[in-house]
Every structure is written in C-alpha cells, then in structure tokens.
C-alpha positions in Angstrom: -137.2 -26.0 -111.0 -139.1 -27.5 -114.1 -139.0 -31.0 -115.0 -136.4 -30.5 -118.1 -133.8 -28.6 -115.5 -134.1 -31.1 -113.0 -133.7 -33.5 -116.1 -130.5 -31.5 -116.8 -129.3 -31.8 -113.0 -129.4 -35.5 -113.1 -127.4 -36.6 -116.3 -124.4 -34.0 -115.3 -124.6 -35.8 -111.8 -124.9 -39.7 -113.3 -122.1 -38.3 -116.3 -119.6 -35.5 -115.8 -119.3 -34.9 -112.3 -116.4 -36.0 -110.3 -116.8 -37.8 -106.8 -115.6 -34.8 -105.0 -118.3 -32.9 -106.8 -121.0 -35.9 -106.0 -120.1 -35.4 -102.1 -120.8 -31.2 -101.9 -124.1 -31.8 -104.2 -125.3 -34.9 -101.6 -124.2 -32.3 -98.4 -125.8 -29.6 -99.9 -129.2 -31.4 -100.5 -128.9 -33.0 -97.3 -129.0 -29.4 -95.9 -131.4 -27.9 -97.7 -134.0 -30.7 -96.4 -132.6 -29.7 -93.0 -133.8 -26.4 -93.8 -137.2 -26.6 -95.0 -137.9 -29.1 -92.6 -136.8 -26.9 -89.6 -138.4 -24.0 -91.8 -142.0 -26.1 -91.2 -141.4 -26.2 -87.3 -140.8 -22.7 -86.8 -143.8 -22.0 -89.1 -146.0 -23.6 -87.1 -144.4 -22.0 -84.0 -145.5 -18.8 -85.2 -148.7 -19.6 -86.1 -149.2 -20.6 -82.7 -147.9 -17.5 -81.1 -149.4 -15.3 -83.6 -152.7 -17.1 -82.6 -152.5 -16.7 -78.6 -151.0 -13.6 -78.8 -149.2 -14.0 -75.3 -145.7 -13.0 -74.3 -143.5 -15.8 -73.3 -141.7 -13.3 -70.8 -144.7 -11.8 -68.8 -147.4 -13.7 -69.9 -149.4 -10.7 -71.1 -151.9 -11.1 -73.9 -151.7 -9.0 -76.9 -148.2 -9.0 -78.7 -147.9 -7.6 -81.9 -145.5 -8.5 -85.0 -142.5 -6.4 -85.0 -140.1 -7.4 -88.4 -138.1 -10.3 -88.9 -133.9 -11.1 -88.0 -131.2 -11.2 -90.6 -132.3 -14.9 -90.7 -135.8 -14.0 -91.8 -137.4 -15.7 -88.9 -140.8 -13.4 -87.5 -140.1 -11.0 -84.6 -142.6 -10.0 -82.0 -143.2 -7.4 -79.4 -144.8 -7.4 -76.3 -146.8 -3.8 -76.5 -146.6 -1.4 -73.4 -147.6 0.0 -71.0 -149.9 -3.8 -70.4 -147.0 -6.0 -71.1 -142.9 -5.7 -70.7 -141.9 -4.5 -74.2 -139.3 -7.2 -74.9 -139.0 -8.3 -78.7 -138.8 -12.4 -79.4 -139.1 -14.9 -81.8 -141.1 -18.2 -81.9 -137.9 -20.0 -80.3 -137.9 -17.7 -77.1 -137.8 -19.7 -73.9 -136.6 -22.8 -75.8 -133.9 -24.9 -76.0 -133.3 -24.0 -79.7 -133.4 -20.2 -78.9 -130.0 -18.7 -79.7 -128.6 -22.0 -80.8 -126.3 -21.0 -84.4 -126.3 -23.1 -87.0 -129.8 -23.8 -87.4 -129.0 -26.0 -91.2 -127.4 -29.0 -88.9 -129.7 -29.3 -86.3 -131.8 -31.7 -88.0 -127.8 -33.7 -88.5 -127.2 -33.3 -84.9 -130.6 -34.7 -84.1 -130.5 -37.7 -85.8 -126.9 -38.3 -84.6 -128.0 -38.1 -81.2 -130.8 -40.7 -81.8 -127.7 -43.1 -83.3 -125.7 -42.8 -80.4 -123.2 -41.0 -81.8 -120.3 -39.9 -80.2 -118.8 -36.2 -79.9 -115.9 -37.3 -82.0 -118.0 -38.6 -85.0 -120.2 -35.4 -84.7 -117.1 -32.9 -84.7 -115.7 -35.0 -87.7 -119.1 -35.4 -89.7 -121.7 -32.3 -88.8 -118.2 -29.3 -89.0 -119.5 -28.8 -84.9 -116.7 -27.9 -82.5 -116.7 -30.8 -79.7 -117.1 -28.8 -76.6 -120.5 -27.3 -79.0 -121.3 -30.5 -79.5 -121.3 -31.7 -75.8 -123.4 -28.6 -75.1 -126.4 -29.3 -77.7 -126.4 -32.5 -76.3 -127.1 -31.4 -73.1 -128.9 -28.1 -73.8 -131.5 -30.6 -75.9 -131.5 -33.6 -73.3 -132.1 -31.4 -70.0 -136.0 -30.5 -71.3 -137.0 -34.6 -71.6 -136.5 -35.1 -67.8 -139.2 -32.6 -67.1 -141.5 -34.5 -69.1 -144.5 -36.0 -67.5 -143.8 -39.8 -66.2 -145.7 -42.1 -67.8 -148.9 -44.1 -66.1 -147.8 -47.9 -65.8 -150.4 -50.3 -65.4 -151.0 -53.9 -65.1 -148.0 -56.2 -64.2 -145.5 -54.0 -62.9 -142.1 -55.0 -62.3 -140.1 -52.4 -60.2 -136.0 -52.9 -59.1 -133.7 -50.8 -58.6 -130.1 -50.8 -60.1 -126.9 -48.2 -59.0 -124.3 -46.9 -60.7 -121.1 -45.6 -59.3 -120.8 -41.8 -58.2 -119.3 -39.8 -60.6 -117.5 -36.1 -60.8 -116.2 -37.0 -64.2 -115.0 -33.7 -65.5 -114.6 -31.9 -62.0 -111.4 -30.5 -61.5 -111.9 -30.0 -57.3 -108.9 -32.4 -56.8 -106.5 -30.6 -58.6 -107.7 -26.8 -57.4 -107.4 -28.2 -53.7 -111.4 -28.6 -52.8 -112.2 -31.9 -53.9 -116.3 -32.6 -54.0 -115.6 -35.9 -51.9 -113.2 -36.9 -49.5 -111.3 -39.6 -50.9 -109.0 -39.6 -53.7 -110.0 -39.2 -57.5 -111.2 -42.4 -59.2 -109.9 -42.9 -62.4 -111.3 -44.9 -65.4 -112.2 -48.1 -65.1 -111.7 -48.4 -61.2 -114.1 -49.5 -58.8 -115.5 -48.2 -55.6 -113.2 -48.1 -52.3 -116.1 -49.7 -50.1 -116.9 -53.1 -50.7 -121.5 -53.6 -51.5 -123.7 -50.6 -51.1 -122.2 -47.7 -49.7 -122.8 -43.7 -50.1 -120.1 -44.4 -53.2 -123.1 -45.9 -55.1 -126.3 -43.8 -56.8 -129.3 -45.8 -56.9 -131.9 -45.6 -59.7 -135.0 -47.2 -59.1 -137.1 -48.3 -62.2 -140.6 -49.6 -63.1 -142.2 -50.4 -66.3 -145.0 -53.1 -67.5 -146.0 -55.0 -70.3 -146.9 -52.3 -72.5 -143.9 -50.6 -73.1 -144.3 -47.9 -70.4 -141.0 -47.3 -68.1 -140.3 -45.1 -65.2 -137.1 -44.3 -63.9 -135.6 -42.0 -61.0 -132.5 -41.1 -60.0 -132.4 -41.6 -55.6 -130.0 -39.9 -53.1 -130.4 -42.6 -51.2 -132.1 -46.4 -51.1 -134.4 -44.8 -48.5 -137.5 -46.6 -48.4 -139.4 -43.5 -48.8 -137.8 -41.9 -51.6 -138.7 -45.3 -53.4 -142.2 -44.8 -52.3 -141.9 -41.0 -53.5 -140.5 -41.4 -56.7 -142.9 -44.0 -58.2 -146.4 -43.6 -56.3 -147.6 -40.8 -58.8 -146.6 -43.5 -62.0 -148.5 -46.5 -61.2 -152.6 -46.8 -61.7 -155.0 -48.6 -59.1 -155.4 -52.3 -59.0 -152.0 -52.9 -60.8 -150.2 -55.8 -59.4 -146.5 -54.7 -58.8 -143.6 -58.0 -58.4 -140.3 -56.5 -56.7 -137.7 -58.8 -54.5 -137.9 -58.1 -50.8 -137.1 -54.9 -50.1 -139.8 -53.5 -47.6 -140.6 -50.2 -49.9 -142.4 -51.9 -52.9 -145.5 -53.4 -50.1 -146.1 -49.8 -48.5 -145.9 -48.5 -52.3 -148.7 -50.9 -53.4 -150.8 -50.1 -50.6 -150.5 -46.9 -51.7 -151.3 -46.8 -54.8 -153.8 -49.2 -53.6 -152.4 -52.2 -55.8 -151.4 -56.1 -55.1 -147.8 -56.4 -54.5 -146.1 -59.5 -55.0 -141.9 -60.9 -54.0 -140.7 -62.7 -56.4 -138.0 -65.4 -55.0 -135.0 -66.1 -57.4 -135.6 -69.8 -58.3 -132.2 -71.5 -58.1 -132.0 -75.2 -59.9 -130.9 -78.0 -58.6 -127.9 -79.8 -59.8 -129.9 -82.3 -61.5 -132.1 -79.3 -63.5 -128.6 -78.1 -64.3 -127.0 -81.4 -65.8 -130.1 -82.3 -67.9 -129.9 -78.8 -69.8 -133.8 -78.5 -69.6 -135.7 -75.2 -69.4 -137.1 -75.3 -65.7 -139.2 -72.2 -65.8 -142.9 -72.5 -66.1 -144.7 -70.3 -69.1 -146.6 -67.0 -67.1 -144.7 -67.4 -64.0 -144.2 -63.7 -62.5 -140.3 -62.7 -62.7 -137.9 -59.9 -62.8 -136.5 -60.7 -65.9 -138.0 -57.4 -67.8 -136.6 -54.9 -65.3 -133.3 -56.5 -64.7 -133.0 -56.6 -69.0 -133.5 -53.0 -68.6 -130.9 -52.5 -66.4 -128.3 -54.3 -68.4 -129.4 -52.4 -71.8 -128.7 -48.9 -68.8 -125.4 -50.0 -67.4 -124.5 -51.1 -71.2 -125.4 -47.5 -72.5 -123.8 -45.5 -69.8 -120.7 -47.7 -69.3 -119.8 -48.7 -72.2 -121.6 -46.7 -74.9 -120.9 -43.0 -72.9 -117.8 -44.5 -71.3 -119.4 -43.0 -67.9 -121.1 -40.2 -67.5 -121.2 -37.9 -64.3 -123.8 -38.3 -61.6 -124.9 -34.8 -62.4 -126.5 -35.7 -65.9 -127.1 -39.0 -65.3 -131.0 -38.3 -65.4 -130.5 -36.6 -68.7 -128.8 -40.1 -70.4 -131.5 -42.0 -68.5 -134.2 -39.6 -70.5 -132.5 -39.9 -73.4 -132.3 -43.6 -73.5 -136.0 -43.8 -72.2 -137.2 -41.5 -75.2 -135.0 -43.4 -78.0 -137.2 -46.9 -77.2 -140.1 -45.0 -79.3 -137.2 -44.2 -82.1 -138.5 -40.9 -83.0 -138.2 -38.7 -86.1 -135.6 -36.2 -85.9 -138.0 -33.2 -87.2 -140.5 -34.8 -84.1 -137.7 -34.9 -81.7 -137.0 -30.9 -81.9 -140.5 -30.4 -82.1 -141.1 -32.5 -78.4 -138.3 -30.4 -77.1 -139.4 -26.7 -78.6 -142.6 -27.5 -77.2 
C-alpha cells in the first residue's frame, strides 16, 4: 500500500466510519501483526531445519522439502530407506504443533503474561474456555523443563507449603476418592492441625541478583531439600536459612558458608517508641519470605487454587513473568 492509499485509509477512519466499524478495523490490524509476527518465528524455524537437515522423529540427517499445508507453512520429509519417512513441519515436536488458530496466539500469549483469567480470554480472544485452559497448560508444561538457574552470592533458601489439592478430580463422586478423607471445598482448611501429609512443601532459593529456584517436594525430607537445590547454587556462596538441619549439609555440599538466621523479636520498649530496630546489611529472610507471599498471593488468590498436579507449572509461570517477556519471545522460548 502507497502512501496516498494509506492516506485514504486514515481520513475515512478519523471521518466516516462508525464505532462499530473502528472496533473490526483495530481487531483486524491487531491480527494481522499477530500474523506476520508468528509468520517471522516460523520463518526462522525453517531456516533452521532446512539448515540441519535432521528429522525431529528419528534423528536422521538428510530431510528434504516436501510442499507446503493449506496454511502455506513448509513441509518436510524424512527420505527412506536412512530415515522413517514421516512428513513434518517446523512446529513438529512443539508445543505449538497442531495448535488451531495460529492468528490469536500472539493474544493468548500476552494475556497469559497479564494474568488473565479463562473467563476474560473466552470473552476477549473468541477461545472456547476448556481450549483456553488447555493452551495454558500445553504452553506452561515446557518452562518447568527449563534449566535451573545458577544462584550465587548471598543466598536465602526457605521453604513455604501449600495445601494438597485434587481441584478438578471427580474420584469422590465416582466412588475412588485419590485420598481418604472427605472432599475439601473452597476456602476450607486442612483437617490436621501444623504440618501434616495434607500440606506440599516448595522449597525456594534465590539471591541478590534476581536469580530464583524453586521445587515442588513430596516430602520436607531433609534430603530431597538437599536434592533439589545442590545442582542451583555455585561454590563459595554463603546460603542464610532458619534452623532446619538440611540447609548446613547443603552448603557443605555445594562447599559454601551457611549461616541461621534467628527471628529478632523487639522488645516492648522497641515496640512503643515506633523506631526502626534493624541494622542496615544485617543477613535476613526477608527476600525469600516476600517471595512466598507474592506465590501464595498468585496461586490463592489470583488462580483461586490450583491443583497439586500443576502447581510446578504456575510456579514456572510466575518464575518466568519476573523477566516480563515479549509475547513473540515467549512462543519462541517455548517452540525452542
């Protein structure tokens, strides 16, 4: 389109059009940069797999083009008799691969990195809910088998524990319930008073730079704590935890210095006189327990519970919105 058409475009929108008109024009532009923009990541897709020329099936070097859909995306082919013979595209063995609607994934993307709920995405993006509940999961389950992240430094590690959920099972009303005790509705609490099997643990560690780790425990065994964060935490860090007995065997480990940090409680006097009684740079557990009130904030309230299947998935989620990515670069991080 010329300057003088575009030109054209713009004073019937500004003068003649109606509002109703003004809505399908912004919806329609809205998907065609969907489009293009998705139309870039599969590009580059291609490029790759036209470049290392191996099947995403067998593994076999030497695939050859072979047409395009009715979409127009590129189609390969794995050539016999070295490789399988199976035909794919550069979505195969992704999370996008057979996903429809490719115009409102970019939509449904940044919705997800706004929180938004199924309700709002069903009423806004035109996507059936129980659809909507499965992108969500179908694009979450790859970002818990990322990498864990090195921490370094001061590390503060704590864990936190959420109560065990089969939100969504129906076991109780088909006569095999998945626990022995009756179902726990909404907003209820645990039978068992403190700690009990009823609770999952999550232990989490992150330091000053940014960097968190987080696991989701069967147990608050001391060696599954040791497990879970030993591969996440560099030599000659210096890790504060309360007094649980895993976080010392973890920093000798990991051959680091471990230190217990003691609550400090005030004195009635410290109280009355309104003062500020913590020293500047004294070691505390204030940036791992913040984190755990932003987690039981998110999955409480936000999420309004979520079951203790997927709770890694939310606790991905959550971990890879602190870095608020780009839409475009969060399908790309999970067609990867």
């Amino acid at each position: 389109m010329d300057d003088a058409a575009f030109g054209a475009v713009e004073r019937a929108i500004r003068g003649s059009m109606t509002a109703e008109q003004c809505v399908r024009i912004e919806r329609l532009a809205r998907e065609t940069v969907a489009s293009r923009a998705l139309e870039a990541l599969i590009g580059e897709k291609v490029v790759d797999l036209a470049s290392s020329r191996r099947c995403p099936h067998c593994g076999t070097v030497g695939i050859v083009k072979h047409g395009r859909d009715e979409n127009g995306q590129q189609r390969f082919r794995c050539r016999l008799p070295l490789g399988c013979g199976r035909t794919f595209n550069a979505l195969t063995n992704t999370p996008l691969a057979r996903m429809r609607k490719p115009e409102v994934w970019l939509a449904y993307a940044e919705a997800l990195g706004e929180r938004r709920s199924l309700d709002w995405v069903h009423e806004h993006l035109g996507i059936a809910r129980l659809t909507a509940w499965r992108w969500r999961h179908r694009l979450l389950t790859p970002l818990t088998n990322c990498p864990a992240q090195m921490l370094s430094g001061i590390v503060e590690a704590d864990e936190t524990y959420f109560l065990r959920s089969f939100k969504g099972h129906r076991g109780w009303k088909r006569g095999h319930p998945p626990e022995n005790r009756p179902p726990r509705y909404r907003g209820s609490g645990a039978i068992k008073r403190g700690l009990s099997s009823e609770q999952v643990p999550v232990v989490t560690a992150l330091d000053r730079a940014g960097g968190v780790v987080e696991a989701v425990l069967d147990g608050r065994r001391e060696d599954d704590i040791v497990i879970a964060l030993c591969g996440s935490i560099t030599p000659g860090s210096l890790i504060c935890s309360d007094g649980l007995s895993a976080y010392p065997k973890l920093a000798e480990l990991v051959a680091s210095e471990h230190r217990t940090i003691e609550p400090f409680k005030p004195t009635p006097e410290q109280k009355a006189a309104g003062l500020s009684w913590r020293r500047p740079g004294t070691l505390t557990l204030g940036r791992v327990n913040g984190h755990h009130a932003v987690l039981k904030n998110a999955i409480n309230g936000l999420f309004k519970g979520v079951s203790t299947r997927y709770l890694p998935d939310y606790l991905a989620l959550l971990r890879t919105l602190r870095n608020k990515p780009e839409p475009v670069a969060f399908l790309a991080a999970i067609a990867a």
